[in-house]
N, C-alpha and C positions, 0 to 999 in steps of 0.2 A: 197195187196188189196188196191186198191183206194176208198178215202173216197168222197162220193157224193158232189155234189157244196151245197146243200140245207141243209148236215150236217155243209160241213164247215162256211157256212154260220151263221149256227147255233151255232157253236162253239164260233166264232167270236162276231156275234150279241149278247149272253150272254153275252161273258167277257167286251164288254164295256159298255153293261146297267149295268153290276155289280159295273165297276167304275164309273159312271154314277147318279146311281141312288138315291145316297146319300144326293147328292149337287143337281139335279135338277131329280127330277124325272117324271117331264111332259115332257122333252124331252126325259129322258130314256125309256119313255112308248109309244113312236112314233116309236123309235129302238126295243122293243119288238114285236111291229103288226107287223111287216115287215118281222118278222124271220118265216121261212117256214116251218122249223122243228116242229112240234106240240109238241116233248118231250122239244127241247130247247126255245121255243115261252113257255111253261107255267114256265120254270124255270124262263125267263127271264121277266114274266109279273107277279110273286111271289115278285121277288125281286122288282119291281117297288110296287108293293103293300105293302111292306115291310114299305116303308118309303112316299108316296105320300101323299097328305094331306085330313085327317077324310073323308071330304065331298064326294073325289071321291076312295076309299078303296073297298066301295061294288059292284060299278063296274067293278073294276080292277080284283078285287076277281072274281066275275063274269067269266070274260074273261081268267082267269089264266083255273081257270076249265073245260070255255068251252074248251080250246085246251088240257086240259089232255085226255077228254070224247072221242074227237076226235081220239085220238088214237083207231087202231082197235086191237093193243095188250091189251087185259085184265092187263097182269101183270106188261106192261111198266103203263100204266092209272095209278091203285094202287100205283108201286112202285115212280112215279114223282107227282102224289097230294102231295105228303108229303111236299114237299115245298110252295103250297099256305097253308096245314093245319099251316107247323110252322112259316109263315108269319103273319095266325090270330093269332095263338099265341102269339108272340111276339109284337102285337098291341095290346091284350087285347081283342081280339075278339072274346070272346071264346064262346061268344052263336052261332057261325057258328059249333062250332063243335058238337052241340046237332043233328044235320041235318048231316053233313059232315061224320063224324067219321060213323054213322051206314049203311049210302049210300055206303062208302067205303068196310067197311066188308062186305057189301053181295057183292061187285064185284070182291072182293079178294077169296068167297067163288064159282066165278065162274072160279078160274083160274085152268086150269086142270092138268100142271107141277104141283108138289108136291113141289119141289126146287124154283121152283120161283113161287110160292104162298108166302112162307114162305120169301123168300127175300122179295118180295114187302108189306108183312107185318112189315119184321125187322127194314127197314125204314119209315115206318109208325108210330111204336112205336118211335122212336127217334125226330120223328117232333113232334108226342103228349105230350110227355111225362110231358116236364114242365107247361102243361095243369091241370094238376094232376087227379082226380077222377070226376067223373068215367071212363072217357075218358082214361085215362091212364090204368085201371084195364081189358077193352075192348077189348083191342088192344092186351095186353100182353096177356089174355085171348085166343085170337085168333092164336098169336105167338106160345104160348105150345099147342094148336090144332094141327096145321100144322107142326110142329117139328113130332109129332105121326105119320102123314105121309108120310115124308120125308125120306128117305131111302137114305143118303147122309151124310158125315162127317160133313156138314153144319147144321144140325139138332142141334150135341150136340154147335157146335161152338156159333150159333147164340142163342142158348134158354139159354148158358151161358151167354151170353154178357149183354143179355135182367134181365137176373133174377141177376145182377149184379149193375146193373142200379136200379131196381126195389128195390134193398138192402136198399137203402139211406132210403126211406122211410118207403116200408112195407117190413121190414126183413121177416118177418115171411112166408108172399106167396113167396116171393122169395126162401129163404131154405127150403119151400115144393117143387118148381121147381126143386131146384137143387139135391135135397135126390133123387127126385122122374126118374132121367137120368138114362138112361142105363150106366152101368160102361165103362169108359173111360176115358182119358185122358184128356177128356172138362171138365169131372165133378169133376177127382180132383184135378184140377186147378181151377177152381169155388169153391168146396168149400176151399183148402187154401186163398184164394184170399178172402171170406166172415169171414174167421176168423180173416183174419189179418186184415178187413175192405180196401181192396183195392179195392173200387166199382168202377163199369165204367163211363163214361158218354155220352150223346147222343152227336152226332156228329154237327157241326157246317153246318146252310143250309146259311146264308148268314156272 
């Protein structure tokens, strides 16, 4: 299979606003507009917001979104916001997720795959999470919704991971998630894994 000019484009234009953005991120945010791919133009304009300075954050913010929305896949939208949510996050910007976070779950709630509802929720939880409450109670909230109707080995896989994560803090919903799995092999590796406290952690977005 051949990968289109406008992915690789995309590919490319990412990795070097990635190294990029660090050390000057006004020019990294000139190499972001120009990337054509709307999944890899909001990654790429996440990470410029990541680190750009206070005064222009809510614009950047702005524009990372606008090319999520753009997408006309519902579940790619959901599953790549997660990168400007854990951009605010990690600037402190967390009253964007009083707005963010519930816009996102109802478009998650329009995804009509059962499996990739539930993925583009699983990376959602992992951009919110060090957000903490309520933001984080939400998300996962919605995660063990869509595990219920996912009829997939990715059900038990992903609602362990998440009720894993969710351990560090609130053990308790977390070991209601995980009692509450259908028996299998995610569950009891989730719960040895809660007893012996080997919790997970969200994944790295930059």
């Amino acid at each position: 299979m051949t990968v289109s000019t406008a992915t690789q484009d995309g590919v490319r234009g990412r990795k070097l606003v990635d190294e990029l953005a660090p050390a000057d991120a006004i020019a990294a945010l000139k190499i972001a507009r120009g990337i054509v791919d709307p999944w890899y133009r909001c990654q790429a304009l996440a990470m410029v917001a990541r680190y750009i300075p206070e005064k222009d954050f809510d614009t950047t913010m702005a524009e990372a979104l606008e090319a999520c929305h753009s997408n006309l896949d519902v579940y790619k939208c959901v599953a790549v916001s997660a990168w400007p949510v854990r951009a605010a996050v990690e600037r402190g910007q967390i009253e964007h997720l009083d707005r963010l976070v519930p816009e996102l779950l109802a478009k998650a709630g329009m995804i009509q795959h059962p499996v990739s509802q539930l993925e583009g929720l699983s990376v959602l939880f992992q951009a919110v999470y060090p957000a903490g409450e309520p933001h984080r109670s939400a998300v996962f909230h919605a995660v063990r919704t869509a595990c219920q109707g996912a009829n997939s080995w990715k059900a038990g896989s992903r609602l362990a991971f998440a009720a894993l994560m969710l351990a560090q803090d609130d053990p308790e919903t977390a070991m209601q998630a995980i009692s509450g799995m259908p028996e299998s092999r995610y569950k009891r590796r989730a719960l040895a894994a809660f007893a012996d406290g080997e919790f997970a952690k969200p994944r790295r977005f930059f």
